[in-house]
C-alpha positions, 0 to 999 in steps of 0.5 A: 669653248670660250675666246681668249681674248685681248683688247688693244687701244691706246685710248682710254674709253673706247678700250674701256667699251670694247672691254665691257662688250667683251665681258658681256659675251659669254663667247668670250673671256677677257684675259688683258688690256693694252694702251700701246703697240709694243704692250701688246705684242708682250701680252699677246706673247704671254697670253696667246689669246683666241682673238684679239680687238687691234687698234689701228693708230696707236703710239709705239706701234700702230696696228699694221706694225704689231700684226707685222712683227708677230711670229706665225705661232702666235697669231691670234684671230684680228678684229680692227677697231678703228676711226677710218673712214669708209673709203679707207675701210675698203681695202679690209671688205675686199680682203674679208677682214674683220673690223669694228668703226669707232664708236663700236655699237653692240651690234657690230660687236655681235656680229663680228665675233659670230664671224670670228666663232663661225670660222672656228666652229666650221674649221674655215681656214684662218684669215691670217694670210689676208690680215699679213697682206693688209699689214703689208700693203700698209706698210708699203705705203708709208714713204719715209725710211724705217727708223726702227726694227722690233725684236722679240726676246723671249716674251718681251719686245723692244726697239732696235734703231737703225742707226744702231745697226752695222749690218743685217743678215737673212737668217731663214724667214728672219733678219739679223740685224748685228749692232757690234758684238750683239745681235737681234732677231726680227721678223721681215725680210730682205725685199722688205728691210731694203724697201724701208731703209733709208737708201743713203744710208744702206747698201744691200751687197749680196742677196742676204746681206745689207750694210749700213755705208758709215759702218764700212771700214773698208772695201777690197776686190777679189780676182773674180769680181766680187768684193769683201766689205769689212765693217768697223766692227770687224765682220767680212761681209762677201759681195756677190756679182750682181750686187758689183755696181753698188759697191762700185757706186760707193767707190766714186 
């Protein structure tokens, strides 16, 4: 049984050479190409490749951020390809990731695909918790504020920019970010979203609920002391108890 497989990178030639490499491997079968982040999140959707060669750096989206935006379902096997350098390529041996140092050489190539069909022909469990943990962890060290969330609509992906939100809801192992009468669906959660967004600008109130503070129309007390927050657009948000001293803070 032949791979499916994707090969993502927004530079021409070393996508051009992994794609060669994927040709020559009769383990594998070329089913698309992609020069940027939010490109392969549509033809990973579309296709549901076996595997997939991910760039790391990348416009768009980089590869962390395509890894962490795709639904459980579609997650295909992860190679990285990238430039970084050994120090940094650490984090991946000690999570047993596998990836590819450009420029790829056939060797590497071979192996890591030997990896890939090794695990699948042993039924060794898939690395897809290992390559979230990366994901995130990546995620947690970049220090400036999220700017943008990704949403899926049926196949396609497309970009929601927080200064568009009103607020955001958890609805299951997703977000619901409402943008006047519309909402979007992304994959993060709370702890996450609350960790990203800017804090001068979101307030989180209730354990599933964050509101965007411009957005607030007004705030009012209940007996029990919790709060209701009402949004230029119209929506009651409850705050609960354990979140009373944010709403007091926006009171000052």
């Amino acid at each position: 049984m032949t791979l499916r497989t994707v090969v993502i990178d927004d530079e021409a030639l070393p996508r051009q050479r992994v794609a060669d490499l994927v040709r020559g491997d009769s383990r594998l079968a070329l089913v698309g190409e992609a020069d940027d982040g939010r490109a392969a999140l549509d033809l990973i959707v579309e296709q549901r490749p076996d595997l997939v060669f991910l760039d790391i750096q990348m416009p768009e989206l980089d590869g962390f951020q395509v890894i962490a935006a795709l639904d459980d379902d579609v997650l295909p096997a992860i190679v990285f390809v990238t430039a970084y350098d050994a120090y940094a390529i650490r984090a991946f041996e000690v999570d047993a990731i596998d990836y590819l140092l450009k420029p790829v050489n056939a060797e590497r190539f071979d192996a890591a695909v030997s990896r890939v069909v090794g695990r699948r022909h042993t039924e060794e469990p898939r690395s897809d918790t290992a390559v979230r943990t990366v994901a995130s962890r990546a995620s947690e060290v970049r220090n400036a504020p999220i700017v943008r969330f990704v949403a899926r609509r049926g196949a396609k992906h497309y970009f929601i920019r927080t200064s568009d939100i009103d607020w955001i809801e958890a609805d299951g192992n997703y977000l619901r970010l409402w943008t006047g009468d519309r909402s979007h669906l992304v994959r993060e959660t709370m702890k996450a979203a609350e960790e990203r967004l800017d804090p001068s600008s979101f307030v989180r109130i209730h354990r599933s609920t964050i509101v965007a503070i411009d957005r607030i129309e007004s705030i009012q007390a209940q007996d029990n002391g919790d709060y209701v927050v009402t949004t230029q657009s119209g929506a009651k948000l409850a705050s609960s108890r354990g979140y009373a001293d944010r709403i007091r803070g926006l009171l000052r």
